[in-house]
N, C-alpha and C positions, 0 to 999 in steps of 0.2 A: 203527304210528301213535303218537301223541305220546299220553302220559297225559293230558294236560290235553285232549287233541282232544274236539269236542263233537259230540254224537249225529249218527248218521249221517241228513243230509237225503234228502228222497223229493223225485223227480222223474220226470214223462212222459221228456222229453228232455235229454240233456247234449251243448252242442255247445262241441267244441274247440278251441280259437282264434275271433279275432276282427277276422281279415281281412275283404272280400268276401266268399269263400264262406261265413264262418260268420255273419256277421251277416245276409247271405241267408236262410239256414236257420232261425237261430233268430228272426227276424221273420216269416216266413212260419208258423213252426210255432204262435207262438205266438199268429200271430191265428187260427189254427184252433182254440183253445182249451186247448192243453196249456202243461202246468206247463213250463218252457224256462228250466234254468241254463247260462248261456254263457259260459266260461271263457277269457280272455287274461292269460298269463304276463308280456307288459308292460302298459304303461300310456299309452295313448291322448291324446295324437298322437305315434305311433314312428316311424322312419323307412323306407319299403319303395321298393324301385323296380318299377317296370311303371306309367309315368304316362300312357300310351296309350290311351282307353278305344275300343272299336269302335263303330259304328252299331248294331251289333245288341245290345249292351249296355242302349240307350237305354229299347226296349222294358219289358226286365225295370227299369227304373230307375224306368218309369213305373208298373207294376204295385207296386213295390213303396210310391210315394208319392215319391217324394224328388229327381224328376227337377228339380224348378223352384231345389232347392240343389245338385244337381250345376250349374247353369248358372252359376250368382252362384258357384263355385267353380270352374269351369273354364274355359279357352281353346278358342274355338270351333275345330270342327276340320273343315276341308271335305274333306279326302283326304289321298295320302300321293305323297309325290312322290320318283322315284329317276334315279339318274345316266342322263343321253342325250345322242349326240354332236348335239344341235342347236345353234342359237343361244342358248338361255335356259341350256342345259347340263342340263336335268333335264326328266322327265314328268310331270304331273299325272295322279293315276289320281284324278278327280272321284267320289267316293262317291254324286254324284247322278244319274251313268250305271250304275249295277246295275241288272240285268234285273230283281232278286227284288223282294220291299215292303221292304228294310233302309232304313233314314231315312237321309237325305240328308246327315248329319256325323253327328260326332261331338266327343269335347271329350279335352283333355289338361290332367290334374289332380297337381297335389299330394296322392301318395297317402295322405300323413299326412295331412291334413285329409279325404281323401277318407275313407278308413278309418271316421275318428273318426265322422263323420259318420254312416254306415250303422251302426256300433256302437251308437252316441247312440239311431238309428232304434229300432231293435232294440229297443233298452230299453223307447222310446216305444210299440212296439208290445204290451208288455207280457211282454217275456225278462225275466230276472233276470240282467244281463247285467255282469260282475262283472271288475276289472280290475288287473294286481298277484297272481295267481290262476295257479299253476303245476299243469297236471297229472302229478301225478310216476310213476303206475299205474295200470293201467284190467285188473278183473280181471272176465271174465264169468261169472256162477255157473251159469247158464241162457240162453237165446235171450228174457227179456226182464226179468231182473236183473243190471245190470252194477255193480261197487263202481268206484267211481273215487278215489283216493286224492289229494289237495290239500294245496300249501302256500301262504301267501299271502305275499310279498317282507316284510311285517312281523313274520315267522317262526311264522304261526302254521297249525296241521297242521289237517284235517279230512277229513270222509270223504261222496259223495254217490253216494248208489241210485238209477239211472237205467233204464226200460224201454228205452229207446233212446239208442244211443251216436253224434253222428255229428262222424268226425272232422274236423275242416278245418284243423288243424295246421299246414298251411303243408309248407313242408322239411324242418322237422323231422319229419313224416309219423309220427305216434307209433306209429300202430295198426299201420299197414304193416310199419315197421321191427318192432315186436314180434312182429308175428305174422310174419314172414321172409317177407313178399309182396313188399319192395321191390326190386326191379333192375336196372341202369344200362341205360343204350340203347345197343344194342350198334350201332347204325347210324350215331348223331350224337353229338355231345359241344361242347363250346365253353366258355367263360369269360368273364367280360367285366373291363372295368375301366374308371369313370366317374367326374364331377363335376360340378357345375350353376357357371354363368358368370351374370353380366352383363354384358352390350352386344353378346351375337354378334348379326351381322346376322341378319334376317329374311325370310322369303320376301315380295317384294311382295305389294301389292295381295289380293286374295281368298288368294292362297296361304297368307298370312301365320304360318297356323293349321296349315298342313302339317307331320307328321310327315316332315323327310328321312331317305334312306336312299339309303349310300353303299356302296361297295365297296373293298378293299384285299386285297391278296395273301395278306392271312390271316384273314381274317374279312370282316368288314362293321360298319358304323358307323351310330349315331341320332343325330339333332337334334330334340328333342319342343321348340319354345315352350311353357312354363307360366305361370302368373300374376307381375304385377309384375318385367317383364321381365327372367326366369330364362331360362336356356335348360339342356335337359338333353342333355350329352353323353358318348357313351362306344363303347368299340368293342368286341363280340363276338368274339371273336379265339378260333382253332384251340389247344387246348391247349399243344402245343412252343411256341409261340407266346411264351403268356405265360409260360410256364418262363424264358424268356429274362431275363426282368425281374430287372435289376440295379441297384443304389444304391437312388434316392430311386424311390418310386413317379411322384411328380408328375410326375419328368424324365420316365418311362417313360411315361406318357399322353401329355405331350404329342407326344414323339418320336411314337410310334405316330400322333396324329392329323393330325402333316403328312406320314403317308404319304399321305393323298389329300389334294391340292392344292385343290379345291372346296369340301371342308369347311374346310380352314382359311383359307381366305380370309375366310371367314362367320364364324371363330372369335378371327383374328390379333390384334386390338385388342380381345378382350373378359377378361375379369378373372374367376379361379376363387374361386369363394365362399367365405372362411373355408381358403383351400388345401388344402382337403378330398377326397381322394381315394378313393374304394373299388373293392375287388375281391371278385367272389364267385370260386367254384370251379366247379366242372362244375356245368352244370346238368341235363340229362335224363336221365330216368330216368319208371319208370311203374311198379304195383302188378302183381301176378300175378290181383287180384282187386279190383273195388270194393267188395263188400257180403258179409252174412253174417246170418244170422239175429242180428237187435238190433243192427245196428253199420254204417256205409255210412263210405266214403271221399269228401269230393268238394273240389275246388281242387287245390292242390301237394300235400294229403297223397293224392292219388289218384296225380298225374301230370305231371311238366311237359314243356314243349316249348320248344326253343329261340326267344326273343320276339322274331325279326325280323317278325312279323306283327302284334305286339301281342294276342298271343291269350289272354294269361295268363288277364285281370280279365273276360275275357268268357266263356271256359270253367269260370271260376268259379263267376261268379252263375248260369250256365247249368245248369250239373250239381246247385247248391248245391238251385235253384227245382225242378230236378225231384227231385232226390232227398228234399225236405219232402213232396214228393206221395208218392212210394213211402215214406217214414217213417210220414205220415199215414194210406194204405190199411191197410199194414202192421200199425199197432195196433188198429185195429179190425175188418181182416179178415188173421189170419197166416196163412193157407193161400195167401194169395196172396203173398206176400212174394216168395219167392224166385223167380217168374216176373218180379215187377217189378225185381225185383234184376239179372235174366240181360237183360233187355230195357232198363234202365237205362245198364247198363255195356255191352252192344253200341251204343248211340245215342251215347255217350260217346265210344266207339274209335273211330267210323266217322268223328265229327268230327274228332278227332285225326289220323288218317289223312289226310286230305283238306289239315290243314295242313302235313303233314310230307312231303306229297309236294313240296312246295316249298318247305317248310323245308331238308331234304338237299341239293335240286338247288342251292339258291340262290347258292350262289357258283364254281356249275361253267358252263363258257363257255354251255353251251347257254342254261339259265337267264339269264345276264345276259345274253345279247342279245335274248332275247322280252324283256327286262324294258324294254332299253334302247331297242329299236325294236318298239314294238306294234305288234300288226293286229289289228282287229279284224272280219277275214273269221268268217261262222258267228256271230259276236258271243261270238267268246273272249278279247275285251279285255276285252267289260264281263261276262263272269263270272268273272274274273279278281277285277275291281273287288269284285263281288260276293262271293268270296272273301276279301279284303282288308276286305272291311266284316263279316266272320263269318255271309254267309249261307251255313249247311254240312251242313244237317241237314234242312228240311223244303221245299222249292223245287225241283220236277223241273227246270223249264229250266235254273236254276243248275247242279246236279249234274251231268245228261250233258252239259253244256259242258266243264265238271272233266273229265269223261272225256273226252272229244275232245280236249281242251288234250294231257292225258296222252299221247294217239295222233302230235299233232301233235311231240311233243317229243322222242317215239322216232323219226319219221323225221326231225327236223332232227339227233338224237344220232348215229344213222349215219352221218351227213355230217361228223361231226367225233368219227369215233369214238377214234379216239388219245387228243384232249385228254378225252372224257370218263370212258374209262378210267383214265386217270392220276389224276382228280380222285376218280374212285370211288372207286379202290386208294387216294388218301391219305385222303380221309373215313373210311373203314372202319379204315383204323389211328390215326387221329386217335380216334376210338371206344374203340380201345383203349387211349389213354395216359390216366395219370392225371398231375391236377393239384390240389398239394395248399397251394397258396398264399391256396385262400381255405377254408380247413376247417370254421371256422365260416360262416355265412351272411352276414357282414358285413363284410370288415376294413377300419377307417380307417387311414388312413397318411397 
């Protein structure tokens, strides 16, 4: 530590980062009562993608207070619509055909202002929610003395004593990676590369609000509408994939998005903001462990999943809201901890699970033809829908639909079991390649 560093601060909670998950956390914890210093290495409003929010987001939006300015910030969003051989060329999955209680939209936001805005919360709820604020070491002495070691971007060092550690880090996933919990998904992998436009067309009428979702030989593609007619586009693409990308980045996006003909028709006449391109790198990966005595993972530093569902910002505040509960049990009764900890992180996987069974399949034949021609015989369209809106965790009728979908998809896959061994055998080494064109989390080009 720096000489000049000044006395080590005392805190109930220290929550890291200042995403969704962590403004989650330390607004919740802090209206429970406890001392809450809450750390972001940038400085608010930064830029993040996943501007998708769910149906079932809305809930915890509402619980948290701050539902009536996500609306005045967001684009109203009635479902998600993906390629079909009809006349309109696309299906509406209506978010307000789910069997479970998931609310009937959702919205698509600007995550920077969305962020800022729950960070802001936070504060108002009474965190000490601090910004510019790097955690550069988190060393635990005991199960409820952790030192955490600080620098602020004005170069100045310090040191804070926290009973509870909880990470929300984001990608940089501090805890995980230190403590060697982090591991790549040895089943799925993907890349993306994106930009925000003005003038692409819009889905008529009610649709307007629609997340599209398209298909290409090597991935799959988004169209999110966002405020003051942006439109966010980019294509999730198989790693070899983007290894390919040569010269200018820009050429390489757009080349890539007039592989599908649908989207770029919606796109042809519209104009890239600032000619601003970005690429991340592999995205999933998950911990060997959520939690530990005095220290929980939840958001990206737990686990991510590939976001053709938009699942990020809702497994976020999802895991962020219960895990303040097990923090909160935690400190005032430790004998229970590590039950709520083993029961936390199976509720976590199970939701996971449940998207990633259609995260893998999604761009194998089987998958794209339920997607492209629904039935909803049994009503496993609309748990489908119901899926799509992140109800994944407490709704029987929802779940054993999920399972039956499951059943239904193994005998349509023996029917086409050539093409969907070929797609497995490539996903699974798609898995194994690495791609290191986006190594940090963000590159502009």
């Amino acid at each position: 530590m720096d000489a000049l560093a000044t006395a080590t601060e005392l805190c109930d909670v220290a929550v890291i980062g200042g995403g969704p998950a962590g403004s989650t956390a330390a607004a919740l914890l802090a209206r429970r009562g406890y001392t809450v210093i809450a750390l972001e290495k940038a400085r608010h409003p930064r830029f993040h993608i996943g501007e998708s929010l769910l149906p079932m987001n809305l809930p915890i939006l509402e619980r948290l207070g701050v539902l009536d300015k996500v609306r005045t910030l967001g684009v109203f969003k009635p479902g998600a619509d993906f390629e079909a051989d009809n006349e309109r060329g696309y299906n509406t999955y209506e978010f307000s055909r789910a069997i479970g209680k998931s609310p009937p939209h959702a919205y698509q936001v600007w995550r920077q202002d969305f962020d800022k805005m729950l960070y802001d919360h936070a504060r108002g709820c009474g965190a000490d929610a601090r910004e510019g604020h790097e955690v550069l070491a988190v060393e635990q002495i005991d199960p409820r003395e952790s030192q955490l070691d600080i620098r602020t971007d004005d170069g100045r060092n310090y040191r804070i004593q926290a009973r509870y550690v909880v990470d929300a880090s984001g990608r940089d996933a501090m805890l995980s990676s230190r403590l060697r919990l982090r591991r790549k998904n040895d089943q799925h992998q993907s890349a993306a590369i994106f930009g925000h436009f003005r003038g692409a067309e819009r889905r008529a009428g009610v649709d307007a609000g629609n997340i599209s979702i398209y298909s290409f030989e090597h991935g799959w593609m988004w169209m999110i509408p966002l405020p003051d007619g942006v439109m966010s586009v980019g294509a999730v693409c198989r790693p070899d994939y983007l290894k390919q990308r040569k010269g200018k980045t820009l050429e390489f996006l757009f080349d890539t998005l007039k592989r599908n003909a649908a989207l770029w028709r919606r796109l042809e006449h519209a104009t890239l903001i600032d000619d601003e391109v970005r690429v991340t790198g592999n995205y999933s990966y998950d911990s060997t462990r959520m939690g530990g005595p005095g220290w929980v993972l939840v958001g990206d530093a737990f686990a991510f999943l590939d976001p053709v569902f938009s699942s990020g910002v809702y497994l976020a505040m999802s895991g962020a809201e219960q895990a303040a509960a097990v923090v909160d049990v935690s400190l005032r009764e430790p004998a229970r901890e590590a039950a709520l900890l083993r029961k936390l992180e199976k509720r976590q996987r199970a939701g996971m699970a449940r998207f990633s069974f259609f995260i893998y399949r999604f761009n194998g034949p089987v998958m794209q033809q339920m997607f492209r021609s629904p039935k909803n015989t049994w009503q496993l369209e609309q748990g489908v829908i119901s899926m799509l809106a992140g109800d994944l965790f407490d709704t029987p009728k929802v779940l054993w639909r999920l399972k039956l979908f499951k059943l239904v998809y193994a005998i349509l896959g023996l029917s086409e079991w050539r093409r969907w061994r070929a797609e497995h055998k490539y996903r699974l080494a798609q898995a194994r390649s690495q791609f290191t064109g986006g190594t940090t989390p963000l590159d502009k080009v």
